[in-house]
TORKOL-4160 file (C-alpha; in steps of 0.2 Angstrom, whole numbers, padded with zeros to 4 digits, m for minus):
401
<pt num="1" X="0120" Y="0224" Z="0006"/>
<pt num="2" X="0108" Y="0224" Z="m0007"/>
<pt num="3" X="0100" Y="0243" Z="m0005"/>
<pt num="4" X="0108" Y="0257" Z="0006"/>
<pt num="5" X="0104" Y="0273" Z="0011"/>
<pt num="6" X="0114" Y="0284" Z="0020"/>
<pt num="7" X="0111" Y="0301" Z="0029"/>
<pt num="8" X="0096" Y="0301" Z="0016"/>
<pt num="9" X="0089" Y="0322" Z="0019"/>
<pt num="10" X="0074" Y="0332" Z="0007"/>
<pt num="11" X="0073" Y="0349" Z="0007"/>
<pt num="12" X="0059" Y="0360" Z="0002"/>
<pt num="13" X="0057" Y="0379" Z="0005"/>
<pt num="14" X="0069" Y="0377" Z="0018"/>
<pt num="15" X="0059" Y="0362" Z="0029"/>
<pt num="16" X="0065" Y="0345" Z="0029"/>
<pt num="17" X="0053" Y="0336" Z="0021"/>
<pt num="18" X="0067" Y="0318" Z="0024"/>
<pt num="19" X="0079" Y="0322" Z="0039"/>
<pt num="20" X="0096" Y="0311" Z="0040"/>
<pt num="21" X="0086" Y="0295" Z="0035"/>
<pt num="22" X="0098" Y="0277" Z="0036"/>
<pt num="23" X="0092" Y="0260" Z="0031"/>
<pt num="24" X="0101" Y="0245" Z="0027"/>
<pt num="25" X="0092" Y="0233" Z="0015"/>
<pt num="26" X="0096" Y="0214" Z="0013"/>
<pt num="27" X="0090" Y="0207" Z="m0003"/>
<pt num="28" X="0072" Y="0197" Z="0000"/>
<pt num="29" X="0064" Y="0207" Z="0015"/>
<pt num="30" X="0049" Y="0216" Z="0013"/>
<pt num="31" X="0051" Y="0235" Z="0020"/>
<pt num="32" X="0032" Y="0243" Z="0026"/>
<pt num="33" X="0036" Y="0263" Z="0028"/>
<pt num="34" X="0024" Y="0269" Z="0038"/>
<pt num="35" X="0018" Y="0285" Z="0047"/>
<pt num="36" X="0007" Y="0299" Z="0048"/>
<pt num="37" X="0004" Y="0313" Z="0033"/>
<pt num="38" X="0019" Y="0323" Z="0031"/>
<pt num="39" X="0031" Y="0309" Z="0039"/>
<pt num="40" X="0042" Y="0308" Z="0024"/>
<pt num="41" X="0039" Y="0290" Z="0020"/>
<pt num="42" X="0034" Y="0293" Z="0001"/>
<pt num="43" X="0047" Y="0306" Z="m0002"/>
<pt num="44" X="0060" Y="0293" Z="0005"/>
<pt num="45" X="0054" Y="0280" Z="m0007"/>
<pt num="46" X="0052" Y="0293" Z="m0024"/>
<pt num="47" X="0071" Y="0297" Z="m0020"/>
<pt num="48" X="0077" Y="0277" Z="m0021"/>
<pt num="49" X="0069" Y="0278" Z="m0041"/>
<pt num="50" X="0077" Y="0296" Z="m0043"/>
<pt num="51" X="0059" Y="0302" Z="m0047"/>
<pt num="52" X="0065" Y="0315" Z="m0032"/>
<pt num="53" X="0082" Y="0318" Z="m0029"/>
<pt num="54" X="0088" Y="0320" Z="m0013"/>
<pt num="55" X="0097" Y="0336" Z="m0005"/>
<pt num="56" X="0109" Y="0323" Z="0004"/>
<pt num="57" X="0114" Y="0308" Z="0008"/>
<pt num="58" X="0118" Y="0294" Z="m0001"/>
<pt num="59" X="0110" Y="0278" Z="m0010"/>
<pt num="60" X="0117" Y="0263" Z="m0017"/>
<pt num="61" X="0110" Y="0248" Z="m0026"/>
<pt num="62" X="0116" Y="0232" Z="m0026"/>
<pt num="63" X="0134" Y="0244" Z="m0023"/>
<pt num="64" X="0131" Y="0256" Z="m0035"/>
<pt num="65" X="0127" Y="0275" Z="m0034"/>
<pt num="66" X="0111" Y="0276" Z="m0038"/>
<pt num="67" X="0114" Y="0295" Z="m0040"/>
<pt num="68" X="0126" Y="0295" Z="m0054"/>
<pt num="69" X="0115" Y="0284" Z="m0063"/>
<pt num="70" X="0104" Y="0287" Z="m0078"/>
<pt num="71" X="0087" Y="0290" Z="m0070"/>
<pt num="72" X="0077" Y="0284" Z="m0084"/>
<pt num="73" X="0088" Y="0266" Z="m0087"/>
<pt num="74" X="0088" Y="0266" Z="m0066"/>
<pt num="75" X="0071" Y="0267" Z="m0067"/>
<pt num="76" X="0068" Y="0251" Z="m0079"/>
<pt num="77" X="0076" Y="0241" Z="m0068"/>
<pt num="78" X="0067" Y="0244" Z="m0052"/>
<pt num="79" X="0046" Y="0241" Z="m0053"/>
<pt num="80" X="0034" Y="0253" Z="m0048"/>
<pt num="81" X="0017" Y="0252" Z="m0041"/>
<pt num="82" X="0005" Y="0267" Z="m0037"/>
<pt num="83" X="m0013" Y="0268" Z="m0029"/>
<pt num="84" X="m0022" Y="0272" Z="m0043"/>
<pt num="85" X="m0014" Y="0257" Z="m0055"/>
<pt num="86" X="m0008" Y="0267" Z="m0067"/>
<pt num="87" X="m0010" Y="0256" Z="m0081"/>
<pt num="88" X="m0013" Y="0266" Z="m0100"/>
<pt num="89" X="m0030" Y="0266" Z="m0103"/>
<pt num="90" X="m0026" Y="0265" Z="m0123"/>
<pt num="91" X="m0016" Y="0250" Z="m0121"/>
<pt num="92" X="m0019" Y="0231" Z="m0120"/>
<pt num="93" X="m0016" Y="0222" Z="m0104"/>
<pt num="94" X="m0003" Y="0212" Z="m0116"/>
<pt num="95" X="0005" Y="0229" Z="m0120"/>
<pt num="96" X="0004" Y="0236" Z="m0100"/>
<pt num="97" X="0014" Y="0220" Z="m0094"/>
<pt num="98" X="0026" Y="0219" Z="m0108"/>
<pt num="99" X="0031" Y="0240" Z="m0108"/>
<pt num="100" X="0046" Y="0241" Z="m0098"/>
<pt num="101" X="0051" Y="0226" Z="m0109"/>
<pt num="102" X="0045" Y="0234" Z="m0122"/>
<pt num="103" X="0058" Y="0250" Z="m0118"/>
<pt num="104" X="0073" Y="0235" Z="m0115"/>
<pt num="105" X="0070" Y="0229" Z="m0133"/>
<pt num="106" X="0064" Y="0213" Z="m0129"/>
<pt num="107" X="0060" Y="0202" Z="m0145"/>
<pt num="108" X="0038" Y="0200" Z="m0148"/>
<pt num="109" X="0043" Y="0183" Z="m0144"/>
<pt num="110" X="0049" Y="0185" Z="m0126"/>
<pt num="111" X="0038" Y="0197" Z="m0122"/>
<pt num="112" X="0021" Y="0189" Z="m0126"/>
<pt num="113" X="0029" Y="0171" Z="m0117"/>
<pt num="114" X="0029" Y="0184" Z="m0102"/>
<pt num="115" X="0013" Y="0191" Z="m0104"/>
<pt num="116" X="0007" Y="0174" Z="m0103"/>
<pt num="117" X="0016" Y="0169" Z="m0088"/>
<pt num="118" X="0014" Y="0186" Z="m0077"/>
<pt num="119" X="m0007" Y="0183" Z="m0084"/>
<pt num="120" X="m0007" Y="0165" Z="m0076"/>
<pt num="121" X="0002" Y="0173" Z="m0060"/>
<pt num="122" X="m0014" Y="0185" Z="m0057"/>
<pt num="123" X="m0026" Y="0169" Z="m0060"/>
<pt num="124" X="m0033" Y="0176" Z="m0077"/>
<pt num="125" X="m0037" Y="0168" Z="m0093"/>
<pt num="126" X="m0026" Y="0172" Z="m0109"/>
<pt num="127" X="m0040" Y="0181" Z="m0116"/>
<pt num="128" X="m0039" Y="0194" Z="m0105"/>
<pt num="129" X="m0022" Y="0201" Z="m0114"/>
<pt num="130" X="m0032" Y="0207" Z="m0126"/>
<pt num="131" X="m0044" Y="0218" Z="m0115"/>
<pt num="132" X="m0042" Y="0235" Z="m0111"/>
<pt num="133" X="m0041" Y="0242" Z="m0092"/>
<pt num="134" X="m0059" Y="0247" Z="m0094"/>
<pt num="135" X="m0065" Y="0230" Z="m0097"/>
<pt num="136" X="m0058" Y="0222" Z="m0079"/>
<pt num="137" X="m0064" Y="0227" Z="m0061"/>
<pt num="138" X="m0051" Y="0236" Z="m0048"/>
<pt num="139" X="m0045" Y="0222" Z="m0040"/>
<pt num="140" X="m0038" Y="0212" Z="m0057"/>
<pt num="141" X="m0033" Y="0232" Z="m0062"/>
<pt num="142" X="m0022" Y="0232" Z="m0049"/>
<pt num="143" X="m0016" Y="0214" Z="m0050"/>
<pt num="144" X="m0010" Y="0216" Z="m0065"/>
<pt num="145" X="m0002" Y="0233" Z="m0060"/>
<pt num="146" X="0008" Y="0222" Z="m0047"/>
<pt num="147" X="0013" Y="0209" Z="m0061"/>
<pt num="148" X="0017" Y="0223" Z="m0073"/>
<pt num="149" X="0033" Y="0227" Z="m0061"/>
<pt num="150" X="0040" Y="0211" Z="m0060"/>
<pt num="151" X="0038" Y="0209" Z="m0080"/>
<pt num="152" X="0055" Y="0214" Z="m0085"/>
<pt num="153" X="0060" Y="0203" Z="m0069"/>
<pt num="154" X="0067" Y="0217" Z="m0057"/>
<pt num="155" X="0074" Y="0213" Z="m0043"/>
<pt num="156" X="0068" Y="0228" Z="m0033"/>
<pt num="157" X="0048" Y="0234" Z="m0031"/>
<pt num="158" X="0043" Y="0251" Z="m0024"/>
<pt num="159" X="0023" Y="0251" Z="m0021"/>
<pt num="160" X="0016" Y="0267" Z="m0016"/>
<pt num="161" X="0001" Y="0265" Z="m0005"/>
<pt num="162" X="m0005" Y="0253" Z="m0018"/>
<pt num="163" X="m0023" Y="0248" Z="m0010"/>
<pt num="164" X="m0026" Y="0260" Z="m0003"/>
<pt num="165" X="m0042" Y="0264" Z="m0014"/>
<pt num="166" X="m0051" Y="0246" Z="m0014"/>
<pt num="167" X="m0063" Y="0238" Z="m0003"/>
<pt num="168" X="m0058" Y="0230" Z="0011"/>
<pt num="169" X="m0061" Y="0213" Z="0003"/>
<pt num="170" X="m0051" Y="0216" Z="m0013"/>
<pt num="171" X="m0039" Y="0223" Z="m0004"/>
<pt num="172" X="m0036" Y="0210" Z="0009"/>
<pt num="173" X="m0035" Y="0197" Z="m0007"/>
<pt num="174" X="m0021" Y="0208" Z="m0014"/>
<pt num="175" X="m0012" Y="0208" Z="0001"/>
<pt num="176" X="m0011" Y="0188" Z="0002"/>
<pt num="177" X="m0005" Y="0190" Z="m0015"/>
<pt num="178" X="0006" Y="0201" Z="m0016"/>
<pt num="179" X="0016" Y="0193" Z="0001"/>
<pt num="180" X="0012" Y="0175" Z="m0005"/>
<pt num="181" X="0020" Y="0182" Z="m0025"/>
<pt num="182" X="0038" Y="0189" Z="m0014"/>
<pt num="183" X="0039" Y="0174" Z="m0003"/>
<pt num="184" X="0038" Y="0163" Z="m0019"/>
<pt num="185" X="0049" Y="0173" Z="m0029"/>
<pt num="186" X="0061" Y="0182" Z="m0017"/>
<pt num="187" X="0059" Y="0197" Z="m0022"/>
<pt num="188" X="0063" Y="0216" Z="m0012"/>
<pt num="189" X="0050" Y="0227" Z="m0008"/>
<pt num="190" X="0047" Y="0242" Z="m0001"/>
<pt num="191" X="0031" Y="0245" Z="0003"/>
<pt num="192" X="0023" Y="0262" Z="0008"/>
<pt num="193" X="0005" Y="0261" Z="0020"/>
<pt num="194" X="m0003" Y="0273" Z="0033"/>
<pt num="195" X="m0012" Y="0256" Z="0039"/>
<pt num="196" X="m0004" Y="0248" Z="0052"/>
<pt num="197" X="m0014" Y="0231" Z="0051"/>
<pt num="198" X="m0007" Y="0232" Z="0032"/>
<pt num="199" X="0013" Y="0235" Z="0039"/>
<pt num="200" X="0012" Y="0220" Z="0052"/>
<pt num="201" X="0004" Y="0207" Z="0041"/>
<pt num="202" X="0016" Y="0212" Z="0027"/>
<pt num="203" X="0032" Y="0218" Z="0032"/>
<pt num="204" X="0048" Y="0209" Z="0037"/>
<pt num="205" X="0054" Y="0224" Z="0048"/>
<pt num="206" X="0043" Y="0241" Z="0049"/>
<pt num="207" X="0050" Y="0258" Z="0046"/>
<pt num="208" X="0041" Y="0271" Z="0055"/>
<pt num="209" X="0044" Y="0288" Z="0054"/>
<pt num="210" X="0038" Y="0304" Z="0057"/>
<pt num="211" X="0042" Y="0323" Z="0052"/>
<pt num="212" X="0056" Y="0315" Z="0042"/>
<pt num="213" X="0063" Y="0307" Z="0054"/>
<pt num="214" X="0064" Y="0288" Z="0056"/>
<pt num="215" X="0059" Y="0282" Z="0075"/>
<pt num="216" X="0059" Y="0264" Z="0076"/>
<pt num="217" X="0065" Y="0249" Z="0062"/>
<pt num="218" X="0059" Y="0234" Z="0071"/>
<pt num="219" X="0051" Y="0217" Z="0064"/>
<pt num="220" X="0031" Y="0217" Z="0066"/>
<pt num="221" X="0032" Y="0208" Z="0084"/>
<pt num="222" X="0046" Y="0218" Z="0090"/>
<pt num="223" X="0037" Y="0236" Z="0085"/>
<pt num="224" X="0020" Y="0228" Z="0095"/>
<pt num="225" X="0030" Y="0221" Z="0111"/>
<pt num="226" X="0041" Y="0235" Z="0112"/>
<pt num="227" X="0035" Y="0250" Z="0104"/>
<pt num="228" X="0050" Y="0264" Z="0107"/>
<pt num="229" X="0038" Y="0279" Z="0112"/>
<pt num="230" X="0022" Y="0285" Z="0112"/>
<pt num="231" X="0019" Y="0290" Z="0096"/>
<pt num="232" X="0021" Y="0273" Z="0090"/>
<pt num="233" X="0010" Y="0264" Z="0103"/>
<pt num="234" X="m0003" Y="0277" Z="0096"/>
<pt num="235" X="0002" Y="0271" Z="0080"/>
<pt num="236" X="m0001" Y="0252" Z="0082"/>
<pt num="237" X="m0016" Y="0257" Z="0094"/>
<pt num="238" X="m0022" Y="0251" Z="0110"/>
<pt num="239" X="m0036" Y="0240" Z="0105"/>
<pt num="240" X="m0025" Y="0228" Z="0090"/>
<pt num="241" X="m0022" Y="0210" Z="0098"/>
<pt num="242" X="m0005" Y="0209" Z="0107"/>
<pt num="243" X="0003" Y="0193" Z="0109"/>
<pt num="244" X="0004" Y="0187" Z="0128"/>
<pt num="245" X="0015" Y="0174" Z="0127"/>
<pt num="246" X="0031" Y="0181" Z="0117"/>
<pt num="247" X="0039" Y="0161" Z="0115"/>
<pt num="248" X="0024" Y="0157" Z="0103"/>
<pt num="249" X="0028" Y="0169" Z="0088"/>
<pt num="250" X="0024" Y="0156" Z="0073"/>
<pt num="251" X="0013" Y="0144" Z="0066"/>
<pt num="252" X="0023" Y="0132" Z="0063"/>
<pt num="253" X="0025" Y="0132" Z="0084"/>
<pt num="254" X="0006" Y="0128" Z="0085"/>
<pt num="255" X="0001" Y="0118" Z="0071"/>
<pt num="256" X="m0005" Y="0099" Z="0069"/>
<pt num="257" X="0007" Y="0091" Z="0061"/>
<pt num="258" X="m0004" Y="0075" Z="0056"/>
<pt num="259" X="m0017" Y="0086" Z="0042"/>
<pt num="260" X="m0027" Y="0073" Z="0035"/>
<pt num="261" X="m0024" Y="0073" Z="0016"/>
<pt num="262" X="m0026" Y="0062" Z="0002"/>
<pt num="263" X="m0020" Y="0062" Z="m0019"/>
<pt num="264" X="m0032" Y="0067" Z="m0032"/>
<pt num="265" X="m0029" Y="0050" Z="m0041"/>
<pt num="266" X="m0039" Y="0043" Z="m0025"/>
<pt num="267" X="m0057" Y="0036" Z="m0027"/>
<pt num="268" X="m0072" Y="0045" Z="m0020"/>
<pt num="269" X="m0075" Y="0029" Z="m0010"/>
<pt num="270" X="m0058" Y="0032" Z="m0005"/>
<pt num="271" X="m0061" Y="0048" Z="0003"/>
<pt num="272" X="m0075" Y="0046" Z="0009"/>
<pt num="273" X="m0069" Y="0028" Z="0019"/>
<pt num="274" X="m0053" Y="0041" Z="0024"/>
<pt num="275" X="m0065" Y="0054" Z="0032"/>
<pt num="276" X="m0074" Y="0042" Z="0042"/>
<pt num="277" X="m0059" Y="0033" Z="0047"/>
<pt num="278" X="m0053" Y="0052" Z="0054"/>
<pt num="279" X="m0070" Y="0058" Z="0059"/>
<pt num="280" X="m0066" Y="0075" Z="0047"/>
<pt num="281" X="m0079" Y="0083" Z="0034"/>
<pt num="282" X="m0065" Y="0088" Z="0023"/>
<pt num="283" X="m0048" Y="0082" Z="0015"/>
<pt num="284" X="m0033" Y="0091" Z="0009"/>
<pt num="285" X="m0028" Y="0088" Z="m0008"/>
<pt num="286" X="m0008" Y="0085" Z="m0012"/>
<pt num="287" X="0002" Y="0077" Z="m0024"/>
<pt num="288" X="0013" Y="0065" Z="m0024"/>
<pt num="289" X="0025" Y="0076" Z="m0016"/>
<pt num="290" X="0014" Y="0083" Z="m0003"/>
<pt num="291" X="0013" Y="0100" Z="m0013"/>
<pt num="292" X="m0004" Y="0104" Z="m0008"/>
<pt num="293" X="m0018" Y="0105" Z="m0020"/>
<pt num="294" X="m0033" Y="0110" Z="m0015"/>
<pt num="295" X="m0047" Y="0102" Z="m0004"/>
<pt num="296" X="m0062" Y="0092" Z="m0006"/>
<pt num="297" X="m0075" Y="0089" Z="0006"/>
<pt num="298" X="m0090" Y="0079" Z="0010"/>
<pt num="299" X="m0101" Y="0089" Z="0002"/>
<pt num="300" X="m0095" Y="0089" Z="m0016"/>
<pt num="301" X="m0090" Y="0069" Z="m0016"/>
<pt num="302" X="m0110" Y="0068" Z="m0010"/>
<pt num="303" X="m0117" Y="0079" Z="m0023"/>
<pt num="304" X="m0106" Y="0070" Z="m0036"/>
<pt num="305" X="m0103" Y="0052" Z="m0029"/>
<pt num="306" X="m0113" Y="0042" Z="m0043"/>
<pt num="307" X="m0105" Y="0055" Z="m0057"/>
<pt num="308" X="m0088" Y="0057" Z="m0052"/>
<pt num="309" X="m0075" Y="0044" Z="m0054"/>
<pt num="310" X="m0059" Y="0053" Z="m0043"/>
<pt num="311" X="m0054" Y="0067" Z="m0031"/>
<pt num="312" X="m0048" Y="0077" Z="m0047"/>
<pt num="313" X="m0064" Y="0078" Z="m0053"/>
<pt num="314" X="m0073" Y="0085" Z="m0039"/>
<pt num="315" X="m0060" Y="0094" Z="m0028"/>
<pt num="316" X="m0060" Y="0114" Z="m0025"/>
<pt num="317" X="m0042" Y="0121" Z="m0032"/>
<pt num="318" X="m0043" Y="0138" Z="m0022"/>
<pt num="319" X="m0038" Y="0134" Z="m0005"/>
<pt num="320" X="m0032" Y="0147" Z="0007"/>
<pt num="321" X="m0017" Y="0143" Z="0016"/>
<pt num="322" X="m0002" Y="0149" Z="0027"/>
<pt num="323" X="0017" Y="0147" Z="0027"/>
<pt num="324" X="0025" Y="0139" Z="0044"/>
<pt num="325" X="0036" Y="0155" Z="0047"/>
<pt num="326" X="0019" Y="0166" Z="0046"/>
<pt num="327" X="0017" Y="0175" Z="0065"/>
<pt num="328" X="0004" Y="0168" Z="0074"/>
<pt num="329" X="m0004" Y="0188" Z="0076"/>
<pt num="330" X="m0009" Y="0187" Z="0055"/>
<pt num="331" X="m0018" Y="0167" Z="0056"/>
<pt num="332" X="m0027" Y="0171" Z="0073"/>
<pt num="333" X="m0033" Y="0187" Z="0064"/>
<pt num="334" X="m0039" Y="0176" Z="0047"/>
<pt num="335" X="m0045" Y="0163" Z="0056"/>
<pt num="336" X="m0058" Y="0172" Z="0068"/>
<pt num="337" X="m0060" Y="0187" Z="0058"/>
<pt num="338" X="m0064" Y="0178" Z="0041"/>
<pt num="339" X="m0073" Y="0163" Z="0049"/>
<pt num="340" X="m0060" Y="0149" Z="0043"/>
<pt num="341" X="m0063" Y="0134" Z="0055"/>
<pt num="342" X="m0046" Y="0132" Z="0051"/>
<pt num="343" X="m0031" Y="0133" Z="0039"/>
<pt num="344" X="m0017" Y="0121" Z="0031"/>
<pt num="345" X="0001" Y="0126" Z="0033"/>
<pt num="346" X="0014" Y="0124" Z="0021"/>
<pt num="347" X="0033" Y="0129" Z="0020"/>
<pt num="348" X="0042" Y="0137" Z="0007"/>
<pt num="349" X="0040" Y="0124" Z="m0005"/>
<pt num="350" X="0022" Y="0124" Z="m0003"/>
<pt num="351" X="0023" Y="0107" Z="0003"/>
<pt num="352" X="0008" Y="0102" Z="0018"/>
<pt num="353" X="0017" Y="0102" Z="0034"/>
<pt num="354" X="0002" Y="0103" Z="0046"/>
<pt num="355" X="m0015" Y="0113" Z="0051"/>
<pt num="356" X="m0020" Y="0123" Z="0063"/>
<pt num="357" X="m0036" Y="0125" Z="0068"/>
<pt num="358" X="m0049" Y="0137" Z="0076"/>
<pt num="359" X="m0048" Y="0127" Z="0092"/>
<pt num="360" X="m0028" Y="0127" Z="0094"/>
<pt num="361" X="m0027" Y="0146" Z="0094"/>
<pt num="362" X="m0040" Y="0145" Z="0112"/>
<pt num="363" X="m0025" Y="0147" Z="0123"/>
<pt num="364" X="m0017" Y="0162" Z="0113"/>
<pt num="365" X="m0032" Y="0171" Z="0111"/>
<pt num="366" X="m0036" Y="0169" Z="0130"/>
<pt num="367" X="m0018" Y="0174" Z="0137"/>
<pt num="368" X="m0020" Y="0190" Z="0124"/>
<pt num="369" X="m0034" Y="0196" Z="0130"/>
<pt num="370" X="m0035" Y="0191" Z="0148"/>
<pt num="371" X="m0014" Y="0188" Z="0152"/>
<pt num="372" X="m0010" Y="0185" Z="0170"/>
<pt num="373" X="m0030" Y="0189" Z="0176"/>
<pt num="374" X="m0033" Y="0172" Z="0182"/>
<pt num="375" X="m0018" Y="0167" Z="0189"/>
<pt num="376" X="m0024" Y="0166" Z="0207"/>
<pt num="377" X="m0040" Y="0153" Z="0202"/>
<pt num="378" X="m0036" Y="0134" Z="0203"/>
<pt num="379" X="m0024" Y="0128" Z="0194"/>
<pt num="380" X="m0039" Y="0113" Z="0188"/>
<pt num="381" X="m0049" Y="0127" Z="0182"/>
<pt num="382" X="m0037" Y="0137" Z="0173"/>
<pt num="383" X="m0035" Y="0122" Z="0164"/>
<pt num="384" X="m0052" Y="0118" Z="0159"/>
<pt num="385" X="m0056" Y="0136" Z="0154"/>
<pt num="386" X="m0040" Y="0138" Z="0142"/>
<pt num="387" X="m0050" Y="0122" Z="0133"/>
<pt num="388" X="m0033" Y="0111" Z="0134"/>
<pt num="389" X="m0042" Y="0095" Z="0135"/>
<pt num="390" X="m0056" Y="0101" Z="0121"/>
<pt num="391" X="m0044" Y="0104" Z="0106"/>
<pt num="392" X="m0043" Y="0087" Z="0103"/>
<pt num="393" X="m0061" Y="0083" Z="0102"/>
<pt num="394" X="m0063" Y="0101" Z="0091"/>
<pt num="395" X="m0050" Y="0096" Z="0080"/>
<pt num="396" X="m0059" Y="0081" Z="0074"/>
<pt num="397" X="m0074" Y="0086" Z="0073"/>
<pt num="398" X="m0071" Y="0104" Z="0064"/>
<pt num="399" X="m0065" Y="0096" Z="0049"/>
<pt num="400" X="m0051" Y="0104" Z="0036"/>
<pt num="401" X="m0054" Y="0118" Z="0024"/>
């Protein structure tokens, strides 16, 4: 087991702050603690770092006793995020990423070479490693906080409530990111949020606890179908979107698997024959590999269709997307909340396996909200209603983007 806690207990003044806490940890998942104030969920982290030790219990890392070990070298080995960034003011984003490898000893060499790879991570230019905090908005602040612990390449991440300062927008960006950046590179996180939506989009299995105590350890869709009392019902809410239909749980179970996409190498002639061929406004962009790319669509090869010579030249790089294992709850949210008319799916590679689009997600969306309701009408009806036989015909003519 990669991280164990055991009979984990915090004492202040007499009150247990952490009451006989146990969690099993297998290297990869992404923990969510969640809960009320006062639930213990930040005091239970702060003691997996030592920066509180706890009264009881016991805690072991990858087998070893995190309590007989040197905080401070315990501490460079596991990476830390907080709310309010915590990057030094006085310091260079070069010198914020490459600290803890600073404190390792790392040559300059090896620590520029991964200033530069953890600034390409975040999407910035090199240039910014030589800009201050000061000079960069809240939402790059606290990208580069997230890169910053995974500098010296720990295998373990504690954030602390990391968005909870920014704007719905920046922070729903940094979420994707952040769970696209430990899919991609496996790392362990555990994760503290007093925002449900944030636990369930994010979290492999969802600790929640309250006075101390933990009451339920459950994967997202396990916590929302069986919720274990009261308190967590009113903790997910009664108005989030609960699945109706428990055997559809992924997108890989809905998708299109026929995505039209084409090379970058292609013509614009090309593409544009391709769209009309598949009656689509827009075509997704792989390589040779089917890694996907990006997208192009009809507007960009009109616009540049006498200038431009291929797909390279005119396709958009930044192309939202979703893995095959994602649940369906998190897509149907993205999709109608952020107005996608629909989304390209990948697996774990990042290689195109399909698409799912606005349309396919009718049935879901109708059983969630309306269940067994219409069970007695005609059997005809139901049909037409659920939009079986429009999907088809909405596929084609949504396009892809």
């Amino acid at each position: 087991m990669f991280l164990e806690m055991k009979h984990l207990s915090k004492v202040y003044g007499g009150k247990k702050a952490v009451d006989d806490f146990n969690l099993d940890v297998k290297k990869g998942e992404f923990i969510c603690f969640i809960g009320t104030s006062g639930s213990g969920k930040t005091t239970t982290m702060r003691m997996i770092n030592r920066m509180l030790n706890p009264s009881s219990g016991s805690i072991k890392l990858e087998g070893k006793d995190v309590l007989k070990a040197d905080p401070v070298k315990l501490r460079r080995r596991i990476g830390y995020v907080i709310q309010n960034v915590g990057l030094m003011p006085h310091m260079t984003i070069r010198d914020n990423i490459t600290l803890v490898p600073k404190l390792l000893k790392w040559s300059d060499e090896k620590k520029n070479e991964r200033a530069k790879e953890m600034i390409k991570m975040v999407e910035l230019p090199e240039e910014y490693l030589d800009r201050y905090p000061s000079e960069l908005s809240g939402g790059q602040q606290q990208r580069i906080g997230v890169v910053r612990a995974l500098a010296a390449d720990q295998d373990l991440i504690l954030m602390d409530e990391p968005f909870g300062a920014l704007d719905p927008i920046t922070r729903e960006s940094l979420q994707d990111f952040v769970q696209d950046l430990q899919q991609r590179l496996g790392k362990t996180v555990i994760f503290v949020t007093h925002d449900m939506d944030e636990a369930l989009k994010l979290a492999t299995r969802i600790v929640v606890m309250s006075h101390g105590k933990v009451i339920q350890v459950a994967t997202p869709d396990e916590i929302l179908r069986h919720p274990a009392n009261e308190f967590v019902e009113n903790l997910i809410g009664k108005d989030r979107l609960i699945q109706a239909r428990p055997s559809i749980t992924t997108v890989g179970q809905v998708m299109y698997n026929n995505a039209v996409s084409i090379t970058p190498g292609r013509s614009l002639k090309e593409a544009l024959k391709l769209m009309h061929e598949k009656r689509v406004d827009t075509l997704l962009v792989t390589d040779d590999s089917g890694i996907l790319k990006g997208y192009v669509d009809i507007e960009q090869i009109d616009y540049n269709y006498n200038t431009a010579t291929s797909v390279d030249d005119v396709m958009t790089r930044k192309v939202f997307y979703v893995y095959e294992n994602s649940i369906i709850r998190d897509t149907v949210e993205k999709i109608l909340k952020r107005g996608y008319k629909n989304v390209p799916v990948v697996d774990e590679n990042k290689k195109l396996v399909g698409i799912v689009t606005r349309a396919s997600l009718v049935d879901i969306v109708y059983d969630a909200l309306w269940g067994e309701a219409d069970t007695s009408t005609n059997e005809d009806s139901t049909k037409d209603n659920k939009g079986k036989d429009k999907v088809t015909s909405a596929k084609a003519g949504d396009g892809q983007a």
